[in-house]
Each structure stands twice: as structure tokens, then as C-alpha cells.
Backbone atoms as SQL, in Angstrom:
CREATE TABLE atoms (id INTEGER PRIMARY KEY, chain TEXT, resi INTEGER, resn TEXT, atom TEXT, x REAL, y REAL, z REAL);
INSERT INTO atoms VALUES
  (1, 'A', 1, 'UNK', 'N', 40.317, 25.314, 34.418),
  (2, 'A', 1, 'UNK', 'CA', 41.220, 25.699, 33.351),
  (3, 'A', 1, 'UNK', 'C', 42.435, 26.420, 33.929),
  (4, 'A', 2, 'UNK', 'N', 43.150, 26.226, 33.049),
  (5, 'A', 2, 'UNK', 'CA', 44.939, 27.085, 33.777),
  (6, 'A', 2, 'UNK', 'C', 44.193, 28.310, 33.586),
  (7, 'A', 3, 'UNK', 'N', 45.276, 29.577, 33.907),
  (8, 'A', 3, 'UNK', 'CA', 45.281, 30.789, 33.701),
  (9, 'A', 3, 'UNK', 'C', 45.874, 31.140, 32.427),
  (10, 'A', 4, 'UNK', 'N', 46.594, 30.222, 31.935),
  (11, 'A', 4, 'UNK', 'CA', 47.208, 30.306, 30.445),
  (12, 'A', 4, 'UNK', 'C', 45.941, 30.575, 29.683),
  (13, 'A', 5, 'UNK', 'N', 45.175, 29.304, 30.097),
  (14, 'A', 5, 'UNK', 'CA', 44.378, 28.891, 28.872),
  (15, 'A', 5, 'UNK', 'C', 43.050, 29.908, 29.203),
  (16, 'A', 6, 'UNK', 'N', 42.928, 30.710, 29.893),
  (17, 'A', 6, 'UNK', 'CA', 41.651, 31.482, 30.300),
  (18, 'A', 6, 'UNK', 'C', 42.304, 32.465, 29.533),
  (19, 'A', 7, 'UNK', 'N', 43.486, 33.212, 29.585),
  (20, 'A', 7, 'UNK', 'CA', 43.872, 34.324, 29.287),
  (21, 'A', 7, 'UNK', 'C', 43.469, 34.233, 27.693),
  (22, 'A', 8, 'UNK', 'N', 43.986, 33.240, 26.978),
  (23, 'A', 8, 'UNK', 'CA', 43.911, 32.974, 24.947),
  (24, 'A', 8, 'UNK', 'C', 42.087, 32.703, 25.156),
  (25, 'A', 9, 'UNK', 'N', 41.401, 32.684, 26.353),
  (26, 'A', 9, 'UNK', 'CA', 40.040, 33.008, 25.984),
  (27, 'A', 9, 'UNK', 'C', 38.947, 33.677, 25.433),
  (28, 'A', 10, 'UNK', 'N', 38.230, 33.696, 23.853),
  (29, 'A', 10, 'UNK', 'CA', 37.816, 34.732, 23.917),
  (30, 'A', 10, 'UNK', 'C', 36.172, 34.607, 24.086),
  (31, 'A', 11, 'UNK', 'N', 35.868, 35.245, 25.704),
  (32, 'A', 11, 'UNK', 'CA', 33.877, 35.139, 25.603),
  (33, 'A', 11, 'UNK', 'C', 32.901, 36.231, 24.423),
  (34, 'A', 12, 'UNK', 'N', 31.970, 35.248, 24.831),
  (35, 'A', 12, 'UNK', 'CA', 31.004, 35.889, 23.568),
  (36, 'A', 12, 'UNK', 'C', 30.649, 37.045, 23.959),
  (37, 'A', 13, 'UNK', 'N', 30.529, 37.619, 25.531),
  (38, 'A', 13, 'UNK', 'CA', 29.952, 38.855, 26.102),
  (39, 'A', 13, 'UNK', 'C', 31.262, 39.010, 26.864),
  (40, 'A', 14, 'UNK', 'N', 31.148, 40.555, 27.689),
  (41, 'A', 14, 'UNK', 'CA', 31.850, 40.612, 28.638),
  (42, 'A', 14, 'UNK', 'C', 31.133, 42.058, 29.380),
  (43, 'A', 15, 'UNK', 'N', 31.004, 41.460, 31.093),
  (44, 'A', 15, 'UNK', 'CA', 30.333, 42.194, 31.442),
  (45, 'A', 15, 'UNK', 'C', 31.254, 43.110, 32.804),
  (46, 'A', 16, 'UNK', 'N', 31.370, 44.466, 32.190),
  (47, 'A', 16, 'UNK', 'CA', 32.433, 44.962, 32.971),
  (48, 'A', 16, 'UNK', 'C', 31.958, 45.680, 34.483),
  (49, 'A', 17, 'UNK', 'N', 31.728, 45.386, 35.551),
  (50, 'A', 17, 'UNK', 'CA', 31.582, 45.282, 36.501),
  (51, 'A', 17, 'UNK', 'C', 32.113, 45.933, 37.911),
  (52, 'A', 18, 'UNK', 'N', 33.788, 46.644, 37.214),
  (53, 'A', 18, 'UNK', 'CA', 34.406, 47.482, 37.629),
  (54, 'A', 18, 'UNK', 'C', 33.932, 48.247, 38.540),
  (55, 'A', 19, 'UNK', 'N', 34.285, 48.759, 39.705),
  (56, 'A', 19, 'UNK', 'CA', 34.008, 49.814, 41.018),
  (57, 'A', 19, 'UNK', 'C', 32.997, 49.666, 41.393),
  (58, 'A', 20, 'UNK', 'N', 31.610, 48.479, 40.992),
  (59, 'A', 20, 'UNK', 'CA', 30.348, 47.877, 41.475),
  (60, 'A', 20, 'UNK', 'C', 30.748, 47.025, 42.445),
  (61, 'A', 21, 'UNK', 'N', 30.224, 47.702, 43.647),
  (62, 'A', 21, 'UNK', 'CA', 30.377, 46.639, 44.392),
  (63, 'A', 21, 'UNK', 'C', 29.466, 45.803, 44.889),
  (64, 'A', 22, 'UNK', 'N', 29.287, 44.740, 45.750),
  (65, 'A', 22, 'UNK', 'CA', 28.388, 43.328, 46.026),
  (66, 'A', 22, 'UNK', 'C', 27.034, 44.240, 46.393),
  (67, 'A', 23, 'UNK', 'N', 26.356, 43.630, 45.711),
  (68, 'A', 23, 'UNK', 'CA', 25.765, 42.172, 44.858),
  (69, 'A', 23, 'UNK', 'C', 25.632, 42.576, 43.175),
  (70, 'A', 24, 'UNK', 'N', 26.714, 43.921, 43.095),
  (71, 'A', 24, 'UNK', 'CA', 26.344, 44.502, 41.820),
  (72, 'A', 24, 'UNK', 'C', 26.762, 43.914, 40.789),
  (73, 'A', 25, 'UNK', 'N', 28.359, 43.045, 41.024),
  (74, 'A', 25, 'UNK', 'CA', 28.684, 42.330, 39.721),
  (75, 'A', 25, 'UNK', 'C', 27.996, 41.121, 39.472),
  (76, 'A', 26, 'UNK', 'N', 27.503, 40.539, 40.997),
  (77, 'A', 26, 'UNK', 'CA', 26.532, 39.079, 40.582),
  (78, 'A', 26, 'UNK', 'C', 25.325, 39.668, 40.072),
  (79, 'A', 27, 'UNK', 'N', 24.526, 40.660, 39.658),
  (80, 'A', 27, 'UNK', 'CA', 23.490, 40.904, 39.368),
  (81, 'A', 27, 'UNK', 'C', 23.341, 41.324, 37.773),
  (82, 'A', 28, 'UNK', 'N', 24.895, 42.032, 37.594),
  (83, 'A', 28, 'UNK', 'CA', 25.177, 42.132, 36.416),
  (84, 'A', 28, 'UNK', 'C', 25.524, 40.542, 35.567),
  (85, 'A', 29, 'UNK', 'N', 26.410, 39.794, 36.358),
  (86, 'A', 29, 'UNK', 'CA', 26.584, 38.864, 35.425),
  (87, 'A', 29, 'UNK', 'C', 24.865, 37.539, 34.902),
  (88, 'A', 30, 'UNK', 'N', 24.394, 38.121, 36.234),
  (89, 'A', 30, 'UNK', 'CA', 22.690, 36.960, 35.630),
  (90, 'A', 30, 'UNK', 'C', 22.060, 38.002, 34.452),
  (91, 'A', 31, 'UNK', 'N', 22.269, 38.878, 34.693),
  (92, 'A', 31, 'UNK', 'CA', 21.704, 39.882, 33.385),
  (93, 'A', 31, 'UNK', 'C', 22.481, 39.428, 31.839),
  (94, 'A', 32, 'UNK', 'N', 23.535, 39.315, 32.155),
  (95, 'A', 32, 'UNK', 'CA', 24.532, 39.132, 31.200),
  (96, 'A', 32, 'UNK', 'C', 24.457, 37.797, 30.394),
  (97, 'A', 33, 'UNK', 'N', 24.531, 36.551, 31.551),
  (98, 'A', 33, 'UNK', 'CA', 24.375, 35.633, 31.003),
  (99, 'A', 33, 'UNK', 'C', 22.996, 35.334, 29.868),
  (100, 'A', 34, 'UNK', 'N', 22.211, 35.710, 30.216),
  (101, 'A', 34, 'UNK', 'CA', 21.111, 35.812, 29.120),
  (102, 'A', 34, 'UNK', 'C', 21.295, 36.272, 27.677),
  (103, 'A', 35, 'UNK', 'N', 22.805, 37.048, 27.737),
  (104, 'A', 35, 'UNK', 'CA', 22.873, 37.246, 26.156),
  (105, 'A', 35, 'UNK', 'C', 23.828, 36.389, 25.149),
  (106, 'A', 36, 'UNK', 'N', 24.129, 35.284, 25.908),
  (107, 'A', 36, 'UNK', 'CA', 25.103, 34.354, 25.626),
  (108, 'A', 36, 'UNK', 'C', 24.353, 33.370, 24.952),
  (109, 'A', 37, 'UNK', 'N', 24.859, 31.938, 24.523),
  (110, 'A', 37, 'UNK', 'CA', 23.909, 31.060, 23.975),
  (111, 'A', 37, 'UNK', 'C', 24.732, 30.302, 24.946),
  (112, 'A', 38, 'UNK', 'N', 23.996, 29.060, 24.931),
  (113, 'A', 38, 'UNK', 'CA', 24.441, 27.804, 25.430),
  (114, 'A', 38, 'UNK', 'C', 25.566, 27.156, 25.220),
  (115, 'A', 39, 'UNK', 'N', 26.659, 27.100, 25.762),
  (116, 'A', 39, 'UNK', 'CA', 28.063, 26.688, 25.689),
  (117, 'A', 39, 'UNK', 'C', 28.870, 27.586, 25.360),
  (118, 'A', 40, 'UNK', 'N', 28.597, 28.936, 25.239),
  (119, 'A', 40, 'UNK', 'CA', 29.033, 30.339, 25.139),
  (120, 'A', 40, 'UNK', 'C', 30.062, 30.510, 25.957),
  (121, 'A', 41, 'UNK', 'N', 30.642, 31.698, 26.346),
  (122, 'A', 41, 'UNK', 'CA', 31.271, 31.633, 27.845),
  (123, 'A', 41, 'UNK', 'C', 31.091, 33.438, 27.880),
  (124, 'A', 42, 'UNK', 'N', 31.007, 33.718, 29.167),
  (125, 'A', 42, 'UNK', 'CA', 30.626, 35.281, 29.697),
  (126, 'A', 42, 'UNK', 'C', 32.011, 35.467, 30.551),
  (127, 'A', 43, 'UNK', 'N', 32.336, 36.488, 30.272),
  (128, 'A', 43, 'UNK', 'CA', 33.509, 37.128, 30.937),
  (129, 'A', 43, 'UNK', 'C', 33.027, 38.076, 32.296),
  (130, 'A', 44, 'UNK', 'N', 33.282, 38.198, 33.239),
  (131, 'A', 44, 'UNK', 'CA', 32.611, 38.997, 34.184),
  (132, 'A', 44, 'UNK', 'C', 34.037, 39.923, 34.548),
  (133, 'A', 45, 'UNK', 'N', 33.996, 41.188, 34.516),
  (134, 'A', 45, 'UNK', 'CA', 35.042, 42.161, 35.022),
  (135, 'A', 45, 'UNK', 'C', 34.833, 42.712, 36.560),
  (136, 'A', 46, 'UNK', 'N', 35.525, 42.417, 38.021),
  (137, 'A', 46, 'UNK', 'CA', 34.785, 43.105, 38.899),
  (138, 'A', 46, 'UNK', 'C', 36.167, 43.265, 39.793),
  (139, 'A', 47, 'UNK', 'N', 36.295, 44.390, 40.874),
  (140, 'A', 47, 'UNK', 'CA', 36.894, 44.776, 41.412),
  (141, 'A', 47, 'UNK', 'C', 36.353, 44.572, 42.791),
  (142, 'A', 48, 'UNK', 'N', 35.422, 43.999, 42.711),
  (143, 'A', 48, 'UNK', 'CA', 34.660, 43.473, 44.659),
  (144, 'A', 48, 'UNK', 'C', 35.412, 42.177, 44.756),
  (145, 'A', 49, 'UNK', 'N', 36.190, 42.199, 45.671),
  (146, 'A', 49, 'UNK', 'CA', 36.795, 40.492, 45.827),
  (147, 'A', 49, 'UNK', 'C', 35.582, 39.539, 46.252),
  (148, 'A', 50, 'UNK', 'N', 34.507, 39.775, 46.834),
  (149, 'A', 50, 'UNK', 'CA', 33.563, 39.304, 47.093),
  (150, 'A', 50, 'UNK', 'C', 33.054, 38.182, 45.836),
  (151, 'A', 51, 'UNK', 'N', 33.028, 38.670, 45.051),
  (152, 'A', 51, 'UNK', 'CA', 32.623, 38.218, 43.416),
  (153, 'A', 51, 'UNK', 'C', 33.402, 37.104, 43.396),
  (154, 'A', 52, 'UNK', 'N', 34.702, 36.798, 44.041),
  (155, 'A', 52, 'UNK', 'CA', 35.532, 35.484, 43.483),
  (156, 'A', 52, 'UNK', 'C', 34.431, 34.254, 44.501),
  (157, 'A', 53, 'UNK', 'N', 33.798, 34.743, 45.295),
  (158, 'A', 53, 'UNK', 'CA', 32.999, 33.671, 45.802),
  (159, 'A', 53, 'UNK', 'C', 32.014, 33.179, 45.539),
  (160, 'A', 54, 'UNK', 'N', 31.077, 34.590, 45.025),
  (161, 'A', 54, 'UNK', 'CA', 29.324, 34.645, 44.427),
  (162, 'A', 54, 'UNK', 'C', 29.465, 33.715, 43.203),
  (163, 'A', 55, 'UNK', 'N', 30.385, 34.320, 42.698),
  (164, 'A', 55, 'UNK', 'CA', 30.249, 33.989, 41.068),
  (165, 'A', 55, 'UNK', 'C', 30.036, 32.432, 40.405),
  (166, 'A', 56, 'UNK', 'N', 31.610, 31.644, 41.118),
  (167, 'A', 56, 'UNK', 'CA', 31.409, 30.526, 41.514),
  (168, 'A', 56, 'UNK', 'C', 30.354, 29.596, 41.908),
  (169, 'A', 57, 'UNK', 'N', 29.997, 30.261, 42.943),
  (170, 'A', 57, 'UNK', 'CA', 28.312, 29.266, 43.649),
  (171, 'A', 57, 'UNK', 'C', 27.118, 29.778, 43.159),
  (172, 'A', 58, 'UNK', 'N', 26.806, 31.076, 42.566),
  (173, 'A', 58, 'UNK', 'CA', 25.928, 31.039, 41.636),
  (174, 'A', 58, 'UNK', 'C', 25.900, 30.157, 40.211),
  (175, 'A', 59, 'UNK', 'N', 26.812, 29.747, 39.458),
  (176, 'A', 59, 'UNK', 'CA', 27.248, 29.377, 38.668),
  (177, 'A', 59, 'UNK', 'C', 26.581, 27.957, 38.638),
  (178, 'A', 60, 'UNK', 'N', 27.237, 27.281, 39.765),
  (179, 'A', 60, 'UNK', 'CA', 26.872, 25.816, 39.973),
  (180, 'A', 60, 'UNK', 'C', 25.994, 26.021, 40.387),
  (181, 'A', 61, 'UNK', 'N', 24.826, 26.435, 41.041),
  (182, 'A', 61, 'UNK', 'CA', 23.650, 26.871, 41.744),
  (183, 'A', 61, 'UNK', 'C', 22.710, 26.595, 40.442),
  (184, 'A', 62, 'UNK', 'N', 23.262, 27.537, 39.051),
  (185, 'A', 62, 'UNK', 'CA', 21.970, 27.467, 38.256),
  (186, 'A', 62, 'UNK', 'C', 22.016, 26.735, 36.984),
  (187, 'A', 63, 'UNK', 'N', 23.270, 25.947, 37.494),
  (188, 'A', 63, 'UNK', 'CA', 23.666, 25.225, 35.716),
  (189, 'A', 63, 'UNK', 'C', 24.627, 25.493, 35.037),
  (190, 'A', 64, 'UNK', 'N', 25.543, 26.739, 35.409),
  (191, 'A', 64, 'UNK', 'CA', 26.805, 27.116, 34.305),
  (192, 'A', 64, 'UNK', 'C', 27.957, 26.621, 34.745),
  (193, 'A', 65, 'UNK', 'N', 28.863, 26.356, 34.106),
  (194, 'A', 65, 'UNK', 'CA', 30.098, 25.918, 34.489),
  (195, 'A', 65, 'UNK', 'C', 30.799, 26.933, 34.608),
  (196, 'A', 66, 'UNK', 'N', 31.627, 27.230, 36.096),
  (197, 'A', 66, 'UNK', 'CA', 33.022, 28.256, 36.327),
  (198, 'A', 66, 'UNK', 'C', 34.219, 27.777, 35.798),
  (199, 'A', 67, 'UNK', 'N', 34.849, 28.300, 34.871),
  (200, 'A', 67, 'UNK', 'CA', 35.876, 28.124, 34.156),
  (201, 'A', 67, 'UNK', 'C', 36.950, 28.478, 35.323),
  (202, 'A', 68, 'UNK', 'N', 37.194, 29.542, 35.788),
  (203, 'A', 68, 'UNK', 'CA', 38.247, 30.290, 36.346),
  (204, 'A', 68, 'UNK', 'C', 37.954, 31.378, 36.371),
  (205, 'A', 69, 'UNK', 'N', 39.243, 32.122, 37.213),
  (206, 'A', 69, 'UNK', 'CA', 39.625, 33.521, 36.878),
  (207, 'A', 69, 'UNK', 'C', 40.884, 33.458, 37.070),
  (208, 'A', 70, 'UNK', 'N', 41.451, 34.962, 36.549),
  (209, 'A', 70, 'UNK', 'CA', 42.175, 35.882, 36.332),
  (210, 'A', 70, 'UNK', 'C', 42.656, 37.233, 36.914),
  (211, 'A', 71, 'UNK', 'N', 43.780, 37.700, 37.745),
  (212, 'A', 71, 'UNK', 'CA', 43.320, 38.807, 37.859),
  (213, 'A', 71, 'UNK', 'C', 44.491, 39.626, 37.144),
  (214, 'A', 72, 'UNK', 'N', 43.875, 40.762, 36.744),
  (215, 'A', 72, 'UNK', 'CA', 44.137, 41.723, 35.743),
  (216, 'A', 72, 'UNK', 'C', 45.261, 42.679, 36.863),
  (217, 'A', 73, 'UNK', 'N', 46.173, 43.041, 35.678),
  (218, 'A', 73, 'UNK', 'CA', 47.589, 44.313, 36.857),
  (219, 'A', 73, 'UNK', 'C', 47.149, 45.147, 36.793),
  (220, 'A', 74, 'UNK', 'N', 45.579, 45.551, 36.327),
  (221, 'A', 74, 'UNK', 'CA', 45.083, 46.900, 36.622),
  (222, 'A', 74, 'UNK', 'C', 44.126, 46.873, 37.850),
  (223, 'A', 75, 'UNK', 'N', 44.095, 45.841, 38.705),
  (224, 'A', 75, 'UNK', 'CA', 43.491, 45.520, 40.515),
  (225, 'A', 75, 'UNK', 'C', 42.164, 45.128, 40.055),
  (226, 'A', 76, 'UNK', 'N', 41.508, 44.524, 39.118),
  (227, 'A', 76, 'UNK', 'CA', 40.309, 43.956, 39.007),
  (228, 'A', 76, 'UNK', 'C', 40.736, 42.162, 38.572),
  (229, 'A', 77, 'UNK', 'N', 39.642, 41.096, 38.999),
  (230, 'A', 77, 'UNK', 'CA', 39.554, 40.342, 38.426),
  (231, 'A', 77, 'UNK', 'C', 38.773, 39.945, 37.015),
  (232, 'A', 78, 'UNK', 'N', 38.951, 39.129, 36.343),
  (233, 'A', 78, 'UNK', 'CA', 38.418, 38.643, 34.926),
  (234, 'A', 78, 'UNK', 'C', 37.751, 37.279, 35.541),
  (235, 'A', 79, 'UNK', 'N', 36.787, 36.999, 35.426),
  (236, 'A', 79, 'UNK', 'CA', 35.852, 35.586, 35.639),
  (237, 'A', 79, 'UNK', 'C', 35.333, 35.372, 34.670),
  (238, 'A', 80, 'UNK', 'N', 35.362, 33.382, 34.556),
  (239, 'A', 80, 'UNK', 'CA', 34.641, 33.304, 33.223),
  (240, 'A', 80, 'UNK', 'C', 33.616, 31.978, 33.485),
  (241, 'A', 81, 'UNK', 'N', 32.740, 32.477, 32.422),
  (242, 'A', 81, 'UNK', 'CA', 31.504, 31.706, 32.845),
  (243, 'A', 81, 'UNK', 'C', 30.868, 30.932, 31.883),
  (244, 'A', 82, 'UNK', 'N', 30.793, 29.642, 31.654),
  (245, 'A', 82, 'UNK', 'CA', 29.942, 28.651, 30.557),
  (246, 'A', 82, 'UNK', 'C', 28.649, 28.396, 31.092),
  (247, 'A', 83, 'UNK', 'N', 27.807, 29.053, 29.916),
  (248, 'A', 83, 'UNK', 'CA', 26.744, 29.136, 29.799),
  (249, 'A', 83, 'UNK', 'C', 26.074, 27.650, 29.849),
  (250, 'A', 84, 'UNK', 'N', 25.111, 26.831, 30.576),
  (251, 'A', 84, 'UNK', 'CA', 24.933, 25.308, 30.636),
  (252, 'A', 84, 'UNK', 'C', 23.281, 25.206, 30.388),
  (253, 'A', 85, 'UNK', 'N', 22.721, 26.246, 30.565),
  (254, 'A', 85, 'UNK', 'CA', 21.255, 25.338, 30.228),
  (255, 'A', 85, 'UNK', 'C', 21.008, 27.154, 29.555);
């Protein structure tokens, strides 16, 4: 997805992830995803650049689709996540 179209996104959760660093926002977002439904989408908030990699290959790893990200002018990224099985 563009960054246009992520930004007019709105997810069903959002899991803010901020000053956690690795493996804390990927641990938060498998927690997270569980409160979503199926074709949902989860917003993940994290300030570990690490996360622009996990997030991604966990994603495809367990079935969800990575939409994109975003990063925010306050030094964190926005990731978003479709919920698939």
C-alpha cells in the first residue's frame, strides 16, 4: 500500500510499542493480533528500527498480510498488519 493510503487507515487495535525495545514490539504485536478478527488490520507503534524487519517476516511466517509502514515526525514508526487466518 502507498503511504497515502496507510496514513487514511483506520486499524481495529493499535498496539503502542514505543521505547520497547527488540523483541518487545514483536511480542507485543502477536499478543495484539489476537484481538483483531480476521481481515482486521493491527497497527503496531515502535521506536526499535529493528521492528521494520521482525514485523514483516513474522507476518508472512504466520499468515498475516504486511500492509506497510509509516514513520511518524515524532521518531517512531506506525506498522500495519492484516489479520489472515
Amino acid at each position: 500500500m502507498d503511504p497515502e493510503d496507510l496514513e487514511d487507515l483506520e486499524p481495529k487495535k493499535i498496539v503502542d510499542a514505543r521505547g520497547s525495545a527488540c523483541p518487545g514490539p514483536l511480542l507485543e504485536a502477536k499478543k495484539g493480533i489476537g484481538a483483531v478478527s480476521v481481515g482486521d488490520v493491527l497497527e503496531i507503534r515502535s521506536s526499535d528500527k529493528g521492528t521494520l524487519a521482525d514485523i514483516p517476516i513474522w507476518a508472512k511466517k504466520v499468515g498475516h498480510e504486511f500492509l506497510g509502514n509509516v514513520s511518524a515526525d515524532e521518531g517512531y514508526d506506525r506498522l500495519f498488519v492484516k489479520r489472515g487466518k
